[in-house]
C-alpha positions in Angstrom: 72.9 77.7 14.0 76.5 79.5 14.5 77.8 80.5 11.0 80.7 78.3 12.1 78.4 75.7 12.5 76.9 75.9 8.8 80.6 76.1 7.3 81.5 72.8 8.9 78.2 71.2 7.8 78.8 72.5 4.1 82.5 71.5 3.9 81.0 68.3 5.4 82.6 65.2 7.9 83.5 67.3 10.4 83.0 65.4 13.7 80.0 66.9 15.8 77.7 65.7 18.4 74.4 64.1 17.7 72.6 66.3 20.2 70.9 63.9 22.0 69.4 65.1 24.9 69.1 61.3 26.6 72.0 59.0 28.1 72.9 55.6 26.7 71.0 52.9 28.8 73.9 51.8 31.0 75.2 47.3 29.8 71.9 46.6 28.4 73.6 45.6 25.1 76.4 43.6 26.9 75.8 40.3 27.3 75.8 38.9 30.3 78.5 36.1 29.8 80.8 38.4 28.2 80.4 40.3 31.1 81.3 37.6 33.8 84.1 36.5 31.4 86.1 39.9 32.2 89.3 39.7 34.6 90.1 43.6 34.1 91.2 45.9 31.1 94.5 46.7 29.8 96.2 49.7 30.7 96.7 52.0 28.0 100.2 53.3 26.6 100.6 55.9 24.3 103.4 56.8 21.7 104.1 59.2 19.0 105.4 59.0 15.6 106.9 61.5 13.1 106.2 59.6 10.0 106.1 61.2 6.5 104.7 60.2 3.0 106.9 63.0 0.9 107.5 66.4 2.5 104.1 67.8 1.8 102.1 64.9 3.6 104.0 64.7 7.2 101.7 62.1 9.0 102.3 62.3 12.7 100.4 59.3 14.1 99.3 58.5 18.0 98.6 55.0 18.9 97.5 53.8 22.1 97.9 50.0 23.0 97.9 47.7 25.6 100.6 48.1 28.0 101.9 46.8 31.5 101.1 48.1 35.0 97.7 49.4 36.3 95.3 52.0 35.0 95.7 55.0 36.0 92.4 56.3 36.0 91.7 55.5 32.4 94.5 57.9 31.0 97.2 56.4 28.5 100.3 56.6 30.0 103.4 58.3 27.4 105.9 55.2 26.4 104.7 52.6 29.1 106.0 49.3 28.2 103.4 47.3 26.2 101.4 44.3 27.4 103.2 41.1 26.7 102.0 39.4 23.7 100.8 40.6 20.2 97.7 42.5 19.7 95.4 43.1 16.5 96.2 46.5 15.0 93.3 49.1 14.0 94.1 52.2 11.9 91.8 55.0 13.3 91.3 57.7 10.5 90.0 61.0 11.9 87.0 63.0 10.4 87.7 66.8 8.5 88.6 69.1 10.6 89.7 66.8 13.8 92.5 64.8 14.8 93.5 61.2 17.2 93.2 63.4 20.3 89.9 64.8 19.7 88.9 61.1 19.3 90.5 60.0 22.0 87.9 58.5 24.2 86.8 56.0 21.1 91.1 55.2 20.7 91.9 54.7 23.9 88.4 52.4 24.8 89.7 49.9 21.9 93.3 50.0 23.0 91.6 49.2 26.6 90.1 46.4 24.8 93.2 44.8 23.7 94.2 46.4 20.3 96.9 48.4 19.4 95.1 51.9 17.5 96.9 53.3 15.5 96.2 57.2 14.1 97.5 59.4 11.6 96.7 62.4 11.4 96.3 63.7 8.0 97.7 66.6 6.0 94.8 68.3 4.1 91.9 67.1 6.4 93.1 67.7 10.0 91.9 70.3 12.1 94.1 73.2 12.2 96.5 72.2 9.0 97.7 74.8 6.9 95.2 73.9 3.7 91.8 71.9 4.1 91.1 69.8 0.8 87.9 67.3 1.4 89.4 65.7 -2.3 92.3 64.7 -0.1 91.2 62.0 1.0 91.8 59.5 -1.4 95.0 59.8 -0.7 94.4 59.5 3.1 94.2 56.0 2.4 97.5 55.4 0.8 98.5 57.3 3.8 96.8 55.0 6.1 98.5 52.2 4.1 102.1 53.6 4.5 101.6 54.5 8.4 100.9 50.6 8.9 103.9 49.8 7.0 105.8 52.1 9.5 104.1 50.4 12.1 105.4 47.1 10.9 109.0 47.7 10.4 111.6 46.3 12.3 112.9 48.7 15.0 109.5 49.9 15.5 109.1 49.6 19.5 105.5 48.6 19.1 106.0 46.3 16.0 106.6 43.1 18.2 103.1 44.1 19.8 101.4 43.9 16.4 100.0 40.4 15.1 100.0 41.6 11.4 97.5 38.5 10.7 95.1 40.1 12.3 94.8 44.4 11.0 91.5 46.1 10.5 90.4 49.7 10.0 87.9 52.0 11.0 87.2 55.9 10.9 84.6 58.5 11.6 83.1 60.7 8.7 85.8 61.7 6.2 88.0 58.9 8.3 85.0 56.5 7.7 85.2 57.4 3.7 89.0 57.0 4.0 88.5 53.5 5.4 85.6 52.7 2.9 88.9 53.9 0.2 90.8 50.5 2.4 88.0 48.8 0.7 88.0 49.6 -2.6 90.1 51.6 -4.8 92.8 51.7 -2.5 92.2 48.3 -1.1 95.1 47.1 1.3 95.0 43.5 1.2 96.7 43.1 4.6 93.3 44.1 6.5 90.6 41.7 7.2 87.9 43.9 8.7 86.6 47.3 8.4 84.0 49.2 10.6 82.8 52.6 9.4 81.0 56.0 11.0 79.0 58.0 9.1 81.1 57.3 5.9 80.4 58.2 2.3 80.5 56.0 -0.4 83.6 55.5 -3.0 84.4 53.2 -5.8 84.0 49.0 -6.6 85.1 46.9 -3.6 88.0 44.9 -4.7 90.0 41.7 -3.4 89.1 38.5 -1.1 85.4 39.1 0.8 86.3 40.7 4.5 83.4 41.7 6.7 82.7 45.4 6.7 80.2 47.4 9.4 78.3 50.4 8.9 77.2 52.4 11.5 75.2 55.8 10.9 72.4 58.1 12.5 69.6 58.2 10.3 69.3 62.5 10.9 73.1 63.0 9.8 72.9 66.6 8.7 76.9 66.4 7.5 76.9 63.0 5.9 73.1 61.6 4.9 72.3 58.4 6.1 71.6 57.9 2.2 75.1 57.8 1.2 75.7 54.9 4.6 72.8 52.7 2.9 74.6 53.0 -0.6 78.2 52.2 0.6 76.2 49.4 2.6 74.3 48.4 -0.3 77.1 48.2 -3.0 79.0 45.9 -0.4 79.3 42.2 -2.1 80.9 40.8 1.2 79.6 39.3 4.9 78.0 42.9 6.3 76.3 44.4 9.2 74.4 47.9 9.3 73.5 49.5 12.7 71.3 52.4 12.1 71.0 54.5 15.3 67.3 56.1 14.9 67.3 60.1 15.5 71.2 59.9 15.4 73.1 63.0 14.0 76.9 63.1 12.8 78.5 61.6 15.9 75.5 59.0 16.4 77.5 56.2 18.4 80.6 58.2 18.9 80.0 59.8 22.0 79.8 58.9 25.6 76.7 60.2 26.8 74.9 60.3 23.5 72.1 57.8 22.9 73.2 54.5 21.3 76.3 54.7 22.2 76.6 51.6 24.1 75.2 49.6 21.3 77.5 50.7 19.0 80.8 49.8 21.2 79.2 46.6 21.6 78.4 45.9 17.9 81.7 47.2 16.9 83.7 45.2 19.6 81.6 42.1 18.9 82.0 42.4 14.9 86.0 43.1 15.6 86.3 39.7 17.5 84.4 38.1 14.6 86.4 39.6 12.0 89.7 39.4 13.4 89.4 36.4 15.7 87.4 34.1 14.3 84.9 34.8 17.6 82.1 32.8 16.8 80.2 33.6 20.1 81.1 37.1 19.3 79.4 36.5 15.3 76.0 35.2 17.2 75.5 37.4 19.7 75.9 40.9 17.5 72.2 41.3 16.9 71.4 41.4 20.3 73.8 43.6 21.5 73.2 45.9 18.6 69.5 46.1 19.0 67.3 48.3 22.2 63.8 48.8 20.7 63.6 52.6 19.5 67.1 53.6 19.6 69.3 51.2 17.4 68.3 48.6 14.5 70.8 46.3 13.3 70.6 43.9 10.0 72.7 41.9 8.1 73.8 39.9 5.2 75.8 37.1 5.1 77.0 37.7 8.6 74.7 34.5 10.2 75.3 32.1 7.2 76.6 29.1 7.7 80.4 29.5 5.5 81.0 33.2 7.2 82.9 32.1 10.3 86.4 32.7 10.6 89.8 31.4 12.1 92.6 33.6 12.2 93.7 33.1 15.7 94.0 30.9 18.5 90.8 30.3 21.1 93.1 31.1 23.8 94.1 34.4 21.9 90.4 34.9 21.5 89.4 34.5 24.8 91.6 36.6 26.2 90.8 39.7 23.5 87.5 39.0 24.5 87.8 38.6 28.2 89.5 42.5 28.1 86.6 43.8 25.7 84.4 42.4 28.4 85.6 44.5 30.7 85.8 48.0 28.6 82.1 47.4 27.7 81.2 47.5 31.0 83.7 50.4 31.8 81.9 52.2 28.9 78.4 51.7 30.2 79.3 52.3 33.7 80.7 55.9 32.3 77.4 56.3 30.4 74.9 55.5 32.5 
């Protein structure tokens, strides 16, 4: 191990590879309906934004959404006109010592499947900022809060994109703690799902029940799959777990890495659920979560019978769907 190596691990949520040797088995998590359902994938656009909380916590944000035109070879294309409609919005939070870009191919698949990511970067945490603090980030979330508000405001180009009915969040490592912070101490009340990577756990979760995923390799060296089971366990709400078995820190986050086609399945799958009211999408998460010796997903609440949601039309529903579809099987494709 480099020495820079054991500094990251010690300051801790620094985004690093899981080191698996193997490849992600190409669809065999996608199910097969899904699959047929899929017309094509959004384009991706991409803009930036110079927000600030104060002068000492500038928060300049990338978000990548669903725009007009063609692909062009899967790269987001700077200010493209978006996608006519309104999308869900997910706030991305980064892990310590990273930043949107280094993320990118996560952001930009979702955006692909028909949301509209949005992702500060944050003062104290990012990689290359003047001062690291890891005690920032409780006030990442606040951050997190504001940047949707920005997001929201008239005069934003993107903001008639955004179906603010329909907002979640989700982060990796220190960004998966800052969206466990959405949860609970810092709990915006505007977001009905969550999804977190390798987070730690934080304080009481507070306000109406929203479902909330975990996701986390069970040989995390950075954050111990110990502190996934406790956030997991002290969740009162609707709530999956996928454990991806031999997974390190980026367990689920990386192309090529093993798992990782479950866990774009299970998260876009719980995502329709949360945010669509996607039955199908509710009843088909264990088997797209689950290959035998590589991922184990359970649940609580998730399959009983008052958990379903409606928050959106079927035909806004079928159409998120129909595009996630169709990034799953770009993803797998990519992986295999």
């Amino acid at each position: 191990m480099s020495l820079l190596t054991a500094a990251l691990l010690i300051a801790g949520g620094v985004f690093v590879g899981s080191g698996a040797a193997s490849k992600a088995p190409a669809t065999t998590a996608v199910g097969a309906a899904q699959m047929a359902a899929a017309p094509g994938a959004y384009p991706v656009g991409l803009r930036k934004f110079s927000f600030a909380r104060g002068k000492d916590r500038p928060l300049p944000t990338t978000v990548w959404y669903p725009a007009k035109g063609r692909r062009s070879k899967g790269k987001a294309q700077s200010d493209a006109t978006p996608a006519a409609g309104q999308f869900p919005l997910l706030l991305w939070s980064h892990g310590f010592y990273s930043n949107p870009q280094m993320q990118e191919s996560v952001t930009r698949f979702l955006a692909e499947a028909g949301y509209v990511v949005v992702a500060p970067a944050y003062p104290f945490t990012k990689k290359d900022g003047p001062k690291f603090n890891k005690l920032d980030v409780p006030n990442q979330a606040t951050d997190a809060s504001y940047v949707i508000s920005q997001m929201l405001k008239p005069g934003n180009p993107l903001a008639a994109s955004i179906d603010d009915d329909r907002m979640g969040a989700i982060g990796h490592s220190g960004g998966g703690t800052t969206t466990n912070w959405l949860f609970t101490g810092k709990r915006d009340p505007r977001l009905k799902v969550g999804v977190m990577l390798a987070g730690r756990p934080t304080s009481t979760y507070q306000g109406e029940p929203v479902p909330l995923l975990f996701v986390h390799g069970d040989k995390d060296p950075v954050v111990a799959y110990s502190q996934g089971r406790e956030s997991y366990g002290k969740d009162p709400w609707p709530k999956a777990f996928l454990t991806i078995k031999g997974g390190e820190h980026g367990a689920g986050t990386g192309d090529a890495e093993l798992g990782h086609t479950q866990a774009m399945a299970t998260i876009l799958d719980f995502l329709l659920w949360g945010l669509n009211g996607d039955d199908a999408a509710r009843l088909r998460l264990e088997k797209d979560a689950t290959l035998a010796g590589v991922t184990q997903f359970e649940q609580v609440g998730v399959y009983s019978a008052n958990t379903t949601t409606s928050t959106t039309t079927t035909t806004a529903a079928a159409a998120t769907a129909s595009a996630t579809g169709k990034a799953l099987e770009r993803a797998g494709s990519a992986a295999g």
